[in-house]
C-alpha positions as CSV (number, residue, x, y, z in Angstrom):
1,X,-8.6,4.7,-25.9
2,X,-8.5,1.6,-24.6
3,X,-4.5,-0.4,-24.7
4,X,-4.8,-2.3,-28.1
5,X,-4.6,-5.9,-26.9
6,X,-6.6,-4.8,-23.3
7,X,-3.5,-5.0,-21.1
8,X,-2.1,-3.1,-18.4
9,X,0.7,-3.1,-16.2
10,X,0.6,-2.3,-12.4
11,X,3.9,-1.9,-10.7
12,X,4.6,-2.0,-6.8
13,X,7.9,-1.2,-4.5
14,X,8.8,0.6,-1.3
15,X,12.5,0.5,0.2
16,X,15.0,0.4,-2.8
17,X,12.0,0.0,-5.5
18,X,12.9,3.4,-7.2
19,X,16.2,2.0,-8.4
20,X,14.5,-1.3,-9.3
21,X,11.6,0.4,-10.9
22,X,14.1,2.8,-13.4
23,X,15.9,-0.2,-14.5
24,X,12.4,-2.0,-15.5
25,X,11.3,0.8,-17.2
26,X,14.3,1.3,-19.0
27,X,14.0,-2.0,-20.6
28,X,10.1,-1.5,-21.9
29,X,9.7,-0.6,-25.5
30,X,8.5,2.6,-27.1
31,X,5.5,0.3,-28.5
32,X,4.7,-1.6,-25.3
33,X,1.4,-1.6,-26.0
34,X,-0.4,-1.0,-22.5
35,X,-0.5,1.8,-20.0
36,X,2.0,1.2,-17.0
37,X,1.0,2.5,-13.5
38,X,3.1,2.6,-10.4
39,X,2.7,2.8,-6.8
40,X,6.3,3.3,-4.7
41,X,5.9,4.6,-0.8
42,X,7.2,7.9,-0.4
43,X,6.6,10.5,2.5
44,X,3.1,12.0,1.9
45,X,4.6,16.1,2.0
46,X,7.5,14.9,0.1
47,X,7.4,16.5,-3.5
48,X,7.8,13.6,-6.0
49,X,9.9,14.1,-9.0
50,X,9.6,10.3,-10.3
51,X,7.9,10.9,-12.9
52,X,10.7,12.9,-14.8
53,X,13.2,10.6,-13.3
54,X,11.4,7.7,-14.9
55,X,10.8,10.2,-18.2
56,X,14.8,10.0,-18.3
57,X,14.9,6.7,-18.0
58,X,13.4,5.3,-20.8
59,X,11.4,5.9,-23.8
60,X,7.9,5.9,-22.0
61,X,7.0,9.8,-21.3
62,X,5.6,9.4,-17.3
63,X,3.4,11.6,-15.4
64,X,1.6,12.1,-12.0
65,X,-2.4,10.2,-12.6
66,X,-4.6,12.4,-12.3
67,X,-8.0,11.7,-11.3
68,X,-10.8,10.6,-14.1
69,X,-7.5,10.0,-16.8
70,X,-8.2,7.8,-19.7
71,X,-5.3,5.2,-19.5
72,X,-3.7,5.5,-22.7
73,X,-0.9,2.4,-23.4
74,X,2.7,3.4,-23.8
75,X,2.8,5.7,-20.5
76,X,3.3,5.7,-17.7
77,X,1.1,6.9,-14.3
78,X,2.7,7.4,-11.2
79,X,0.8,7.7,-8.1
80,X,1.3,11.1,-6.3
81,X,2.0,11.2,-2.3
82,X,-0.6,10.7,0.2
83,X,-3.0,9.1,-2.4
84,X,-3.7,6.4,-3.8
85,X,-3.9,5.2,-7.7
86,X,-6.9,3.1,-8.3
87,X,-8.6,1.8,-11.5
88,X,-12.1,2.2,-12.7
89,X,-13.1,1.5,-16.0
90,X,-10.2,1.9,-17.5
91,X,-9.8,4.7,-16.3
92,X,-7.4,6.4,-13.1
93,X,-8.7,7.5,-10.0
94,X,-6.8,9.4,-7.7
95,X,-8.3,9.3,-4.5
96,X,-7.0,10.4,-0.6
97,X,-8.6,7.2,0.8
98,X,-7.6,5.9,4.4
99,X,-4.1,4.0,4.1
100,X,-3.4,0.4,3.7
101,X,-0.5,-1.6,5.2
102,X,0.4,2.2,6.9
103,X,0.6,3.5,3.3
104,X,-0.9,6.1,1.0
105,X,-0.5,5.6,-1.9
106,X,-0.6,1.2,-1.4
107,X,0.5,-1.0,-3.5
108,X,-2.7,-3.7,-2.8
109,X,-5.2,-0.7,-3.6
110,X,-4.0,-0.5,-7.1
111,X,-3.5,-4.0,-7.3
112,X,-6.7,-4.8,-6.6
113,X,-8.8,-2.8,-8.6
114,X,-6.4,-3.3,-11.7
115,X,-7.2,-7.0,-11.5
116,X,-11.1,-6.2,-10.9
117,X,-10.5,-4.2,-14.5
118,X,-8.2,-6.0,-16.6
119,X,-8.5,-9.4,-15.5
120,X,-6.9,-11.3,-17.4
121,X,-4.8,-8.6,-19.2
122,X,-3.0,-7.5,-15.9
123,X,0.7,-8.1,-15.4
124,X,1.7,-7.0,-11.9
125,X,5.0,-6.6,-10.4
126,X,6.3,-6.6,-6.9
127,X,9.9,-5.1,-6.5
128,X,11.8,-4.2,-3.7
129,X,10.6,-3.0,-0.5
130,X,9.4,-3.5,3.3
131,X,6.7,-5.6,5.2
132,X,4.0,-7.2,3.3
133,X,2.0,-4.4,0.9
134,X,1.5,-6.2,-2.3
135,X,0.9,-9.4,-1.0
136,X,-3.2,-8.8,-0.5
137,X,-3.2,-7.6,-3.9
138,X,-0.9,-10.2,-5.7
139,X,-3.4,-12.8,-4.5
140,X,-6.2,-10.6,-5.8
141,X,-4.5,-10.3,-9.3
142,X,-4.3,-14.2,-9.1
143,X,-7.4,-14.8,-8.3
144,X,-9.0,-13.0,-11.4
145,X,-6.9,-14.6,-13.9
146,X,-4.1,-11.9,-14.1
147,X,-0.1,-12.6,-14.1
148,X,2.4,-11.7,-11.2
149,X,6.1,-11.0,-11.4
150,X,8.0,-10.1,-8.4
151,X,11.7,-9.4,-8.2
152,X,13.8,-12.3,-6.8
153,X,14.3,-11.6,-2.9
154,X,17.8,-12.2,-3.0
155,X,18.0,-9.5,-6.1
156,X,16.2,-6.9,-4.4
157,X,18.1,-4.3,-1.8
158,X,15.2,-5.3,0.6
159,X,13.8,-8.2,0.1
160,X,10.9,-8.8,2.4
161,X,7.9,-7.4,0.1
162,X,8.7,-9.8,-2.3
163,X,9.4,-12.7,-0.5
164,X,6.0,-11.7,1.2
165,X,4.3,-11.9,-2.1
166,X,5.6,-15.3,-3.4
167,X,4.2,-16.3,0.1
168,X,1.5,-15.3,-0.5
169,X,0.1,-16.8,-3.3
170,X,1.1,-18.3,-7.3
171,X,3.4,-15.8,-8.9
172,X,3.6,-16.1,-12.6
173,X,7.4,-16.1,-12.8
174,X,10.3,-15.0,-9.5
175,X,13.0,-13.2,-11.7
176,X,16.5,-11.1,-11.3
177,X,15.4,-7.2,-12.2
178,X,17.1,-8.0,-15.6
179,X,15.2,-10.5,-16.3
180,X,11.8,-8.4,-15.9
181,X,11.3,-6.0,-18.7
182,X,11.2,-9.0,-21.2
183,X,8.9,-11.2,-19.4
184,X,6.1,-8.2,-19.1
185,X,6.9,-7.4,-22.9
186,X,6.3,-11.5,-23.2
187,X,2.7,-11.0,-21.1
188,X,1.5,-8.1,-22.6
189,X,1.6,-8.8,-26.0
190,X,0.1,-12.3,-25.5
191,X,-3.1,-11.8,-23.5
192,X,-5.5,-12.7,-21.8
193,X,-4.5,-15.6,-19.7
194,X,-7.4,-17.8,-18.5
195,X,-9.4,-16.1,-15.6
196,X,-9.8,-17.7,-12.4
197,X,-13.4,-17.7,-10.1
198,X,-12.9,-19.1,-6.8
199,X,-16.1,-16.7,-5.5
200,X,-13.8,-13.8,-4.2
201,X,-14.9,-11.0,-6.4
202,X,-17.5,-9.5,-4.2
203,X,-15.4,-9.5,-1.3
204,X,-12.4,-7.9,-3.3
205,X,-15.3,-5.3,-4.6
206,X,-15.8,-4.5,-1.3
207,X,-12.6,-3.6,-0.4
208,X,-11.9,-1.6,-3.4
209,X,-14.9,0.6,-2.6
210,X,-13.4,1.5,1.4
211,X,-10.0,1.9,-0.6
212,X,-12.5,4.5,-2.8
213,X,-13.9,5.8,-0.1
214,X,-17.4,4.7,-1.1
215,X,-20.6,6.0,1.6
216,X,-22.5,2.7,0.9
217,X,-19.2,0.8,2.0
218,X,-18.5,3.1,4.8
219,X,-22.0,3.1,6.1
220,X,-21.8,-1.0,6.5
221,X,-23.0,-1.6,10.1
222,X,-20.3,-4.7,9.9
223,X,-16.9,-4.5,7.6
224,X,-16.4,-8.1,5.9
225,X,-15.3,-11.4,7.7
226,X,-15.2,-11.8,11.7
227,X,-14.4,-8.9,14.4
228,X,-10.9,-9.8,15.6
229,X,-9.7,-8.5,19.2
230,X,-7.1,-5.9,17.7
231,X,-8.1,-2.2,17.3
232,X,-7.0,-0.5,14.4
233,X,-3.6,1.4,14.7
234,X,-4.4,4.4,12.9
235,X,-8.5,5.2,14.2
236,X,-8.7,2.8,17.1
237,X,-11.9,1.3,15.8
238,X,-12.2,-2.4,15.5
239,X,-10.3,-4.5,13.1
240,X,-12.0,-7.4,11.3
241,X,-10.6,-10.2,9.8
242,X,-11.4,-10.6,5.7
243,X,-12.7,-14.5,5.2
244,X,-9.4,-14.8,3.2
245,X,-7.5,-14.7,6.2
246,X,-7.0,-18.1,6.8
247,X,-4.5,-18.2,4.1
248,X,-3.1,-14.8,4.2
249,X,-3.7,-13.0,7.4
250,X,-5.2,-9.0,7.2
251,X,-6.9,-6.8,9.0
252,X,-9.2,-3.8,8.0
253,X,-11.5,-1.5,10.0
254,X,-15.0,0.0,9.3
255,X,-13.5,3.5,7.8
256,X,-10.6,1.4,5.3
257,X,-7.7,1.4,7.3
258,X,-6.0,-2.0,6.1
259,X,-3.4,-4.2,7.7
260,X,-1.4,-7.2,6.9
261,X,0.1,-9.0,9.6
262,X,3.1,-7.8,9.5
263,X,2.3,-4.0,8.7
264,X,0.1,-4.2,11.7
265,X,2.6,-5.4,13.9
266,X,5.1,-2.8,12.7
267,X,2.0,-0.3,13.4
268,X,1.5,-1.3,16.7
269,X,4.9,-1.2,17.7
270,X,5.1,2.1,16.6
271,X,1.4,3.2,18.2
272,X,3.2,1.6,21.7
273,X,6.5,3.6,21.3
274,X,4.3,6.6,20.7
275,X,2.1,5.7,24.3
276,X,5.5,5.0,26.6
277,X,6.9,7.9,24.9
278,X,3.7,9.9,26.1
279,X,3.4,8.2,29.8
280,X,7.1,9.1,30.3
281,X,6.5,12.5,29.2
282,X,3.3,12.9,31.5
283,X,5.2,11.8,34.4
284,X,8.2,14.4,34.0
285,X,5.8,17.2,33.2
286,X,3.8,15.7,36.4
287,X,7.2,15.7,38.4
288,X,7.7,19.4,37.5
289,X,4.5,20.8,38.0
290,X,5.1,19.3,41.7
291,X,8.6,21.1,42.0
292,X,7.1,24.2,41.0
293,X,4.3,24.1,43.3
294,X,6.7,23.2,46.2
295,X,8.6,25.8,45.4
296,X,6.2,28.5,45.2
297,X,4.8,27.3,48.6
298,X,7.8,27.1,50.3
299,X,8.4,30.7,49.1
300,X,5.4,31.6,51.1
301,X,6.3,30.1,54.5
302,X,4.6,26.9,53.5
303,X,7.3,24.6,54.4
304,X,4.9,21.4,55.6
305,X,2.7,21.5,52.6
306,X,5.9,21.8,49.9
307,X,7.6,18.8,51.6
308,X,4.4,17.0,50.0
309,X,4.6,18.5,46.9
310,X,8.6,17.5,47.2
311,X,7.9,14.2,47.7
């Protein structure tokens, strides 16, 4: 059962978008007419109880996707950790595909293939949060005719993943997190807006069949756009640059792993704390390997050969 009017709404937020998220929801109507599906980061062993939080919230019953789901408007789908929602004719897949932007589930995955489905009929919304995820995928819903709302940066508790999105490309409307629940009630019951073709839906196609996990994607001798000189954080294979990058610079690799710039700068910082932290390690368990050796030796008359190990 398709939503009545062929809407849907896909909703995004990391740091501080759980508190934005429960106060949009609270404001949607019990007749909203169009399933809602959310992606927020959480930690992928952490047991999610968001769904019953957002159950309490307000009057749309939420639940965990599950894979192969009919979307069915007036509730609402929540990503579970460590994968990542998608949308395939209409319907949800739940899928442990490699992470984007250091995240599983991502924010652009669902973004993207929600604006490859609905088109026209998507209203997407960025909320508070971290870095850039979202901003790949805003673009995306733009490009295919869809509408974008994201939480005014100075109303969100974080405000970079929304400040990154208006960057990014043409939101439909920058509004306080009051404002919100009316303008998607406003979009959803007045679709479809016109749909744009600037000649980017094969390439989004493509990237929503690595985010899939798709063996004809996977098996591409090259990934999409140039080779760039920056290895992937995650794999260490090769990043390449998506034509779009120009405007919007982002990485992805041959296996999925996908990268804004500044999620892949925040990954390689933490990829070069990680190799110090090792080298440092190395030479202290070097240093007392050559203590114990000296020590040993010198135990056993040695003396001349531990003062090397000493040294």
């Amino acid at each position: 059962m398709f939503s009545a009017n062929g809407s849907v709404v896909a909703i995004g937020g990391s740091a501080g978008g759980v508190e934005s998220l429960i106060r949009v929801v609270a404001g949607l109507p019990p007749d909203l007419g169009a399933p809602v599906l959310a992606v927020i980061h959480v930690a992928p062993n952490a047991e999610s109880r968001l769904p019953e939080i957002l159950t309490r919230a307000g009057p749309l019953p939420a639940q965990h996707a599950l894979d192969g789901e009919e979307l069915q408007p007036n509730r609402i789908y929540v990503a579970p950790p460590d994968h990542h929602l998608l949308v395939r004719n209409h319907q949800s897949r739940v899928i442990r595909g490699a992470a984007e932007n250091g995240h599983r589930p991502a924010i652009d995955a669902l973004l993207r293939t929600a604006a490859l489905d609905y088109r026209g009929g998507l209203v997407a919304v960025i909320l508070s949060g971290m870095l850039d995820d979202g901003s790949a995928g805003a673009r995306a819903v733009y490009q295919l005719g869809g509408a974008v709302i994201v939480q005014d940066p100075e109303d969100a508790a974080f405000p970079d993943m929304p400040a990154s999105a208006i960057r990014s490309d043409h939101p439909w409307a920058v509004l306080g997190i009051a404002e919100i629940p009316a303008e998607v009630v406003r979009l959803v019951s007045s679709p479809p807006r016109a749909r744009a073709d600037d000649g980017s839906e094969d390439e989004l196609r493509l990237e929503a069949a690595y985010a899939a996990m798709d063996r004809d994607a996977l098996e591409r001798p090259d990934v999409l756009g140039a080779r760039s000189p920056f290895g992937c954080p995650a794999c260490g294979g090769v990043l390449w640059e998506p034509p779009d990058s120009a405007e919007q610079l982002r990485f992805r690799c041959r296996i999925g792993h996908a990268y804004g710039a500044d999620s892949l700068l925040g990954a390689q910082d933490d990829r070069l704390e990680a190799s110090l932290a090792a080298g440092l390690r190395a030479l202290h368990e070097r240093a007392d390997l050559a203590r114990r050796i000296g020590q040993r030796l010198r135990g056993a008359g040695a003396g001349k050969r531990a003062d090397r190990y000493d040294r």
